[in-house]
C-alpha positions as a Markdown table, in Angstrom:
| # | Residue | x | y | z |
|---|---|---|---|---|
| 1 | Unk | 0.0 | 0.0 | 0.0 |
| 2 | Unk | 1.1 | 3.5 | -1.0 |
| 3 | Unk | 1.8 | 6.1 | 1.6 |
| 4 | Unk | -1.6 | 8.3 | 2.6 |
| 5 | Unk | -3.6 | 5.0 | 1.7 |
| 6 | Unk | -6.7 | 4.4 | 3.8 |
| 7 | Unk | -7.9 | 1.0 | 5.5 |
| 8 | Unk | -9.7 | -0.6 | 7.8 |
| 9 | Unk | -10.6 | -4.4 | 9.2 |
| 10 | Unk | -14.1 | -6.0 | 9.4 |
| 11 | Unk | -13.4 | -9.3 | 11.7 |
| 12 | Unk | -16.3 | -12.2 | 12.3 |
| 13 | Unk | -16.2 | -14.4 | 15.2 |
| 14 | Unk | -18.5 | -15.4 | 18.0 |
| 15 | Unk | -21.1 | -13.1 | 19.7 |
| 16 | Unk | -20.5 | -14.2 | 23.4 |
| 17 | Unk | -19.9 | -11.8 | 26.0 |
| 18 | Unk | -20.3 | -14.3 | 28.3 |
| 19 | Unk | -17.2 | -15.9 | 27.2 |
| 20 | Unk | -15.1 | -12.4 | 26.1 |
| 21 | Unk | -16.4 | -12.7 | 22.1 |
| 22 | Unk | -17.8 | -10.0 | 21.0 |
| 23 | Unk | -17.6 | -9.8 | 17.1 |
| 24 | Unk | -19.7 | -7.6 | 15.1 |
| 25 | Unk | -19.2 | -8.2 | 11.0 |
| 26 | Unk | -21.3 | -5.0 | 10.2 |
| 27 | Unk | -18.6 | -2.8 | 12.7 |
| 28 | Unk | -15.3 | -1.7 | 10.6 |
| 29 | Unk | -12.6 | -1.3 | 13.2 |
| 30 | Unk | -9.0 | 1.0 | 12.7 |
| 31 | Unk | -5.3 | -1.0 | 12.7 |
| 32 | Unk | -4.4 | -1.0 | 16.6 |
| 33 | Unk | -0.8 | -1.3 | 15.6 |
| 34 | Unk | -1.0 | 1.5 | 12.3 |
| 35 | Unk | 1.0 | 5.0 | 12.7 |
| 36 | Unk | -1.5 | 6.7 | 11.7 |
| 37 | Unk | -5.3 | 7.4 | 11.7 |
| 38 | Unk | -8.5 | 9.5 | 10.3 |
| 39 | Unk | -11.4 | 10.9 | 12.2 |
| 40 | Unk | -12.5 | 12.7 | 8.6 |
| 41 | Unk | -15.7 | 10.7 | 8.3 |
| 42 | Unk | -15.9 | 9.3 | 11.9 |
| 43 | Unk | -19.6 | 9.5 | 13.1 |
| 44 | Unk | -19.6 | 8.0 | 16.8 |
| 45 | Unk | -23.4 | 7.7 | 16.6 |
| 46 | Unk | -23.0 | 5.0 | 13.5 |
| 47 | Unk | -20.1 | 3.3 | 15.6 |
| 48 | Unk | -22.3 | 2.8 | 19.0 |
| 49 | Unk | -25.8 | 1.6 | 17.3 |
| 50 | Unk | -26.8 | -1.6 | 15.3 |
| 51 | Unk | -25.8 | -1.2 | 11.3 |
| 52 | Unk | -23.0 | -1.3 | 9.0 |
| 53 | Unk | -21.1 | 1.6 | 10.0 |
| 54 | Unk | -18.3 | 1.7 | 6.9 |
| 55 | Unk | -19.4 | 4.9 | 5.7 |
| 56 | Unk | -18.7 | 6.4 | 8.9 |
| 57 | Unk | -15.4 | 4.9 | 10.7 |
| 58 | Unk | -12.9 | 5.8 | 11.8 |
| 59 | Unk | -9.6 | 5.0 | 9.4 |
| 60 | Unk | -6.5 | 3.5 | 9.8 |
| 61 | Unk | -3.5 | 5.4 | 7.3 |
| 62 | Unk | -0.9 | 4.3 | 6.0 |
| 63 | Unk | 2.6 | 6.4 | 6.8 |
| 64 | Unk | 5.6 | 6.5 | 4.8 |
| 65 | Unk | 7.8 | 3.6 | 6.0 |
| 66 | Unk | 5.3 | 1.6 | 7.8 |
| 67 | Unk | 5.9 | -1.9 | 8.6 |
| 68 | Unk | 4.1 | -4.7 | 9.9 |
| 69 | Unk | 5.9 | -6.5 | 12.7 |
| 70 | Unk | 9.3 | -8.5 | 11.5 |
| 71 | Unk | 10.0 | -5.6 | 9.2 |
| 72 | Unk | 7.9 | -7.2 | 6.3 |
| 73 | Unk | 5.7 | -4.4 | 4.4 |
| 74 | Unk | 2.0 | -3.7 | 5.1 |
| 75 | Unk | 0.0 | -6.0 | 3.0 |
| 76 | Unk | -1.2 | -4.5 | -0.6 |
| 77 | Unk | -4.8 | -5.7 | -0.1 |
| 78 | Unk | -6.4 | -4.1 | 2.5 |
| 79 | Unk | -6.5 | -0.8 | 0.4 |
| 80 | Unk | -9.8 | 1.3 | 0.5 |
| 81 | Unk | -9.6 | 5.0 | -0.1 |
| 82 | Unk | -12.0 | 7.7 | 1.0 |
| 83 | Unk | -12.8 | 8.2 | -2.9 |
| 84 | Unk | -13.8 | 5.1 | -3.4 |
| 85 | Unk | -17.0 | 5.4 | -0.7 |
């Protein structure tokens, strides 16, 4: 991914708060580990209620020289620009 690219994750699991599980596939969630992140379109209304919220989250960005952990490059195909939505 090019430098100033934009990305997110959308992770499915088990709904089990009971257990510690609590995956939501309509929720688009930033990097924890990324340099860099967006608030441009973040809407925290759409990120606390029910609903796909990709329109509206927060972004992950990617920052000149970023690497993934064991100095391999971020991967090319999580790629989604602001543009695009």
């Amino acid at each position: 991914m090019k430098p100033g690219s934009f990305y997110a994750y959308r992770v499915d699991g088990p709904f089990d708060p009971a257990a510690g599980s609590r995956f939501n596939p309509r929720k688009v969630l930033i990097d924890p580990y990324a340099r860099g992140h967006t608030d441009t379109l973040w809407n925290r209304a759409d990120a606390c209620h029910d609903g796909d919220n990709v329109k509206t989250a927060r972004r992950s960005v990617v920052i000149e020289g970023q690497l993934r952990l064991g100095g391999r490059p971020a991967a090319a195909h999580a790629d989604e620009r602001l543009d695009h939505l």
